[in-house]
N, C-alpha and C positions, 0 to 999 in steps of 0.2 A: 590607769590606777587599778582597775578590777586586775588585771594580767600581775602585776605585782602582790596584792593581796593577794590570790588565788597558789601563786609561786611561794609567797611566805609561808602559809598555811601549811603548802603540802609538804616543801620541805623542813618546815617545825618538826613535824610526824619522826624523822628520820634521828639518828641517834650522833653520824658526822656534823649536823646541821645544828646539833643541838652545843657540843663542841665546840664548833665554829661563833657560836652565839653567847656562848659563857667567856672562850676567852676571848673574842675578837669583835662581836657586834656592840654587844654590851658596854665596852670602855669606850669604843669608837662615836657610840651613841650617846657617850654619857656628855663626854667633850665638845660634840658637834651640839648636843640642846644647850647647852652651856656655852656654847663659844656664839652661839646664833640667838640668845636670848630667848631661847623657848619658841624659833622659829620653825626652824628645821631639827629633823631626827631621821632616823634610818626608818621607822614609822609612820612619818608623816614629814610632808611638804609645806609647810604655812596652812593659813588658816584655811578651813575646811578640808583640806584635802590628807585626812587621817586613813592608812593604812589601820592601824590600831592606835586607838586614844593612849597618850603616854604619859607618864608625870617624872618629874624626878622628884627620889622621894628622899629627904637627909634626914638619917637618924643617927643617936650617940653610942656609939660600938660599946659594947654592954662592957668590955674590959678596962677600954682603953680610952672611953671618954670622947675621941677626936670623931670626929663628924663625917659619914659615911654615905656617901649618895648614890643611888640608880636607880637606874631606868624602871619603870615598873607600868604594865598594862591596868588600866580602872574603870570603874564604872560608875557616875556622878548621879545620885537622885535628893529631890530635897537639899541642896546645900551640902548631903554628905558623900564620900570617896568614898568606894568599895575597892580595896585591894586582895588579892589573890596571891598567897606564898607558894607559886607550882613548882619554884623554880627547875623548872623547864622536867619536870619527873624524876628527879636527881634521889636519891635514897635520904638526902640531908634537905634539913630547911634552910631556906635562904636566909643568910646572917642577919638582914635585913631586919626580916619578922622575930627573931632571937634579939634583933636590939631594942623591937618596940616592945617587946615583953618584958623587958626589965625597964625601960625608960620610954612610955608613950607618949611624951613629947617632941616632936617630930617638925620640920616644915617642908612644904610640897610647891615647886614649880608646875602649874598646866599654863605652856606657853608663856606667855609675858606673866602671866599673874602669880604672884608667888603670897605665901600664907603660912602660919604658923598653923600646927592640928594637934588633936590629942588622938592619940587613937585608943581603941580597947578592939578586943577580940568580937569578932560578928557571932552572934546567936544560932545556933542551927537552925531555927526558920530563919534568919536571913542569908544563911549560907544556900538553902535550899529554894528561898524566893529570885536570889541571882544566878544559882546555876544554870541555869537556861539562857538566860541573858549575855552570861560569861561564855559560853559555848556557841550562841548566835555570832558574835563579836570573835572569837576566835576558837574555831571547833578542835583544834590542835589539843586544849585542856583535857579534852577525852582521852587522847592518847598519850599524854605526860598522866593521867591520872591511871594507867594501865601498866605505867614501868615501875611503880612504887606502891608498895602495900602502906604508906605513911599516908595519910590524912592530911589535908592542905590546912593548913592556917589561912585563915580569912581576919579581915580587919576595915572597921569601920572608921576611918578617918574625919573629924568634927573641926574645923574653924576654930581656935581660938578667942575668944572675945580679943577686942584690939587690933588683929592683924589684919 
């Protein structure tokens, strides 16, 4: 498992890898969590044995209303998701974060467990109490943060009561 993280990591760095990962890992990953019930992903093997912790995250396409899911890297404290919009250092934000900003109603697969959330936009002290943590977890951020003068959207994903 280290030999795989370690190979993820380095080739994330890389700009064909990253290609490779928008149009090919990304759908392949999205189908496999979904077809395996939150078991397996191209991130991770069943329980405990997470490359990087993944969620699918379904939000409502800011146009079009129809429900929208991927793959997306997080970090859990207290009850809440921290998401990270890097999309992989692309000049564009991921549509993803363009759809919880008009509709923060959202729900999120980790593994079996699925949940409704609300999200809102993370605070610059929380954007700055997890960037460390998000870089520990996968130090690749650094370098999708060096291909783009754009500013990451962050997002703090909440539970909905009921769900």
């Amino acid at each position: 498992m280290r030999f795989y993280r370690a190979l993820f990591i380095r080739l994330g760095r890389t700009a064909w890898f990253t290609w490779l990962s928008i149009n090919v890992v990304v759908p392949i990953d999205r189908f496999v969590y979904r077809r395996s019930g939150g078991r397996f992903s191209a991130l991770h093997f069943g329980r405990g044995r997470a490359v990087l912790p993944t969620l699918l995250l379904t939000t409502a396409g800011r146009k079009s209303g129809t429900p929208r899911t991927t793959p997306v890297v997080y970090l859990e404290e207290d009850g809440r998701i921290f998401v990270m919009a890097s999309n992989f250092g692309q000049e564009r934000h991921p549509a993803w974060s363009a759809n919880l900003l008009a509709n923060p109603e959202a729900s999120v697969q980790i593994g079996t467990r699925r949940m409704d959330v609300r999200a809102r936009v993370a605070t610059d002290d929380e954007k700055a109490r997890f960037w460390p943590r998000q870089l520990a977890l996968y130090p690749t951020w650094e370098a999708y943060r060096h291909r783009t003068d754009r500013e990451f959207r962050a997002f703090v994903l909440e539970q909905t009561p009921g769900s």
